[in-house]
C-alpha positions as CSV (number, residue, x, y, z in Angstrom):
1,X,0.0,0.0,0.0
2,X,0.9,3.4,-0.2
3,X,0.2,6.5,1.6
4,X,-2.4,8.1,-0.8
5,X,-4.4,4.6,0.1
6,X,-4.9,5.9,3.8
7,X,-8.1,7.2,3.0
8,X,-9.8,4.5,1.5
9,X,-8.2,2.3,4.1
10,X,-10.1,4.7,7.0
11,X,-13.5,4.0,5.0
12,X,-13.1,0.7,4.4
13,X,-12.1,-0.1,8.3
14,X,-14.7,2.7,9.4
15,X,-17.5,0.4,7.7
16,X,-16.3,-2.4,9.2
17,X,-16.6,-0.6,12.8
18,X,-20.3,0.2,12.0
19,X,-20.8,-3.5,10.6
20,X,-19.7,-4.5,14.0
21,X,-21.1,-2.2,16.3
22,X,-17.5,-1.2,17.2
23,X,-16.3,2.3,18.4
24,X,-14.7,4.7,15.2
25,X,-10.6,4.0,14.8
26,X,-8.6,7.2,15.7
27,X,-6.0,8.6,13.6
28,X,-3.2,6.5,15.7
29,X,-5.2,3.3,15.0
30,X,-5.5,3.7,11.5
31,X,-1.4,4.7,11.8
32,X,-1.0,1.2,12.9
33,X,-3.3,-0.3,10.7
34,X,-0.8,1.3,7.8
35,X,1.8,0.1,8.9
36,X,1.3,-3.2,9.6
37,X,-0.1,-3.9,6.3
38,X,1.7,-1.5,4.2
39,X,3.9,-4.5,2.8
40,X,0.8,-5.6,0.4
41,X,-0.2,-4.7,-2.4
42,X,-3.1,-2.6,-2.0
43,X,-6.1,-4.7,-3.4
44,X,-5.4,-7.8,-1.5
45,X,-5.9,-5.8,1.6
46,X,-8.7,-4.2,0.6
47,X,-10.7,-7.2,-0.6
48,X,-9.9,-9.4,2.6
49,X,-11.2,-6.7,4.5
50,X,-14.0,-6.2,2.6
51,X,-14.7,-10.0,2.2
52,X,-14.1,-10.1,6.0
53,X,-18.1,-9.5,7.6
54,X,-18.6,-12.8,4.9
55,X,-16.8,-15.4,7.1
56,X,-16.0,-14.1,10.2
57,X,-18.7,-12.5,13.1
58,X,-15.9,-10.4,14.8
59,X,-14.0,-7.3,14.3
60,X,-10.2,-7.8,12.6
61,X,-7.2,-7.1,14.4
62,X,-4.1,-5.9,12.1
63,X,-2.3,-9.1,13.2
64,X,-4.9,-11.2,12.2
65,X,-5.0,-9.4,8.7
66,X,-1.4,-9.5,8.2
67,X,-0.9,-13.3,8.9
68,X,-3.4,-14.2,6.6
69,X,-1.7,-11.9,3.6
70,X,1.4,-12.8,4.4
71,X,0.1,-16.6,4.0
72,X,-1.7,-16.0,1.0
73,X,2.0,-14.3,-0.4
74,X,4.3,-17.0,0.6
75,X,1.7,-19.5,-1.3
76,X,1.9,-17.6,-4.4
77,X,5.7,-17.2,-4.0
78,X,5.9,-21.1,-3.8
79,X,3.8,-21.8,-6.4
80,X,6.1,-19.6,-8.9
């Protein structure tokens, strides 16, 4: 990701704290949640956590996010 994704990162993630009835993330949360996943590219992240309310009842945590890219990349690397 890069930083002009910020934005759309804070919507997406600010849906998904309505979807689960969380409270907003501040601008030091969404900090974090940039650079944890800034590694990625930019559409994985943002379609696992837009696919996320589909399999899972619970709010994400960055970690959780970040294992699960980070699985999905060292698959891909393999299979090339």
């Amino acid at each position: 990701m890069q930083k002009l994704d910020g934005p759309a990162l804070a919507k997406i993630l600010g849906a998904l704290t309505e979807a689960f009835d969380r409270k907003p993330i501040g601008p030091a949360g969404l900090e974090v949640w940039f650079d944890t996943l800034r590694e990625f590219p930019t559409q994985n992240v943002f379609g696992l956590l837009n696919a996320w309310p589909k399999t899972h009842g619970k709010f994400p945590v960055p970690a959780e996010i970040w294992k699960m890219l980070n699985e999905s990349a060292v698959k891909e690397r393999e299979l090339r």
